[in-house]
C-alpha distance (Angstrom), angle and dihedral (degrees) to the residues before:
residue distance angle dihedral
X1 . . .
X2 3.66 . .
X3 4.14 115.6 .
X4 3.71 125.0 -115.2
X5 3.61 124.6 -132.5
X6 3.51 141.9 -170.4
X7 4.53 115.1 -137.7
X8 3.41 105.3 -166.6
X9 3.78 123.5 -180.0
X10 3.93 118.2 -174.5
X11 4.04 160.6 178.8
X12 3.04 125.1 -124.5
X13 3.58 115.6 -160.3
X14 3.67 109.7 161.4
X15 3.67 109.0 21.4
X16 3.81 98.9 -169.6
X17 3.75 91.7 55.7
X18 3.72 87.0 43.8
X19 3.93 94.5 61.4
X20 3.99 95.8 65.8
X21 4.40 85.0 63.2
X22 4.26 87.2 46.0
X23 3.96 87.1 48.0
X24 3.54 93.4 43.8
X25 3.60 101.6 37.9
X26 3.78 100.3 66.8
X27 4.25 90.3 68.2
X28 3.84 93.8 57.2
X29 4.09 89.5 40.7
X30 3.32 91.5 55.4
X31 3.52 98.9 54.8
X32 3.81 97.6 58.3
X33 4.04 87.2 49.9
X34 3.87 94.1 -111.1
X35 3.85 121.2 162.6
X36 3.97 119.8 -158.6
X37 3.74 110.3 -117.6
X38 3.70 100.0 -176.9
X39 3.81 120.6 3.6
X40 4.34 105.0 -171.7
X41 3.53 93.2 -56.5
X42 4.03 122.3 163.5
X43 3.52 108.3 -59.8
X44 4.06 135.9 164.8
X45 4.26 115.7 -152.1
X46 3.23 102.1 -139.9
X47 3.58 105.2 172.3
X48 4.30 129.3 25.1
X49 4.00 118.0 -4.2
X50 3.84 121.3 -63.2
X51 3.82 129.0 -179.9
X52 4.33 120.3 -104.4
X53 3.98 90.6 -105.0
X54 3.51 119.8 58.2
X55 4.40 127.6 -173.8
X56 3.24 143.0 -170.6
X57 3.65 125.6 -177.7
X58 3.96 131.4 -178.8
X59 3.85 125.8 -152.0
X60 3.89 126.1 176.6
X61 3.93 92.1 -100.1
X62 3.88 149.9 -11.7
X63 3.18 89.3 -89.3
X64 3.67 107.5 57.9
X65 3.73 88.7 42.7
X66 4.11 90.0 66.4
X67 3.69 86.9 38.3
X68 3.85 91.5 57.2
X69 3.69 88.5 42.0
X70 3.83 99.2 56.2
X71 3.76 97.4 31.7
X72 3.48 105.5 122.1
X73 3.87 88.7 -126.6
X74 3.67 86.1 69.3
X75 3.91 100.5 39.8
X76 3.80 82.7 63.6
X77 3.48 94.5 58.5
X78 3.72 96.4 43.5
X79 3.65 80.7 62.1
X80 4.05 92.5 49.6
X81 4.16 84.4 54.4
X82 4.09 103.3 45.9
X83 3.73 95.1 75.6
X84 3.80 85.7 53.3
X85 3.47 113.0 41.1
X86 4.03 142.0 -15.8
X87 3.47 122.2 -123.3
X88 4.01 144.0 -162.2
X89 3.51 99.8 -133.7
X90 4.26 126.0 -175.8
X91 3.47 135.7 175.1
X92 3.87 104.5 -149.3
X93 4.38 125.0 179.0
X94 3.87 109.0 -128.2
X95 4.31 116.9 -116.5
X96 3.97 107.2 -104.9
X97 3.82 86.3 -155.1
């Protein structure tokens, strides 16, 4: 079965309140098994227009990525982030090859 993942591109706008969703977020990502992939590492855009802070995270499948998503655990935090930053957020299913 083919893994779900969440790619996530965003703006920050005030770092210090953006912390408290980063120190939160790790409790409700760890519940729904997810892994970070890429956490706003270097990075060049080389073609289009992305955002400074760039994710990728990995669950076990499609459908625990939605799951993790809409869980109301999350929905809280995506409240905690909004006054902080906006993001691009999409919830993709992995190629099985």
């Amino acid at each position: 079965m083919p893994k779900g993942y969440w790619i996530v591109n965003v703006d920050v706008h005030d770092m210090e309140g953006y912390k408290e969703y980063v120190a939160a977020n790790g409790a409700v990502f760890g519940r729904f098994g997810a892994r970070f992939l890429v956490r706003s590492g270097r990075h060049e855009v080389v073609e289009g227009q992305m955002n400074p802070r760039i994710v990728v995270l990995e669950f076990k499948d499609y459908d625990t990525a939605r799951a993790c998503y809409f869980s109301p655990e999350y929905q809280e935090l995506i409240r905690m982030r909004l006054p902080h930053g906006a993001a691009n957020l999409a919830i993709v299913e992995g190629w099985d090859g």
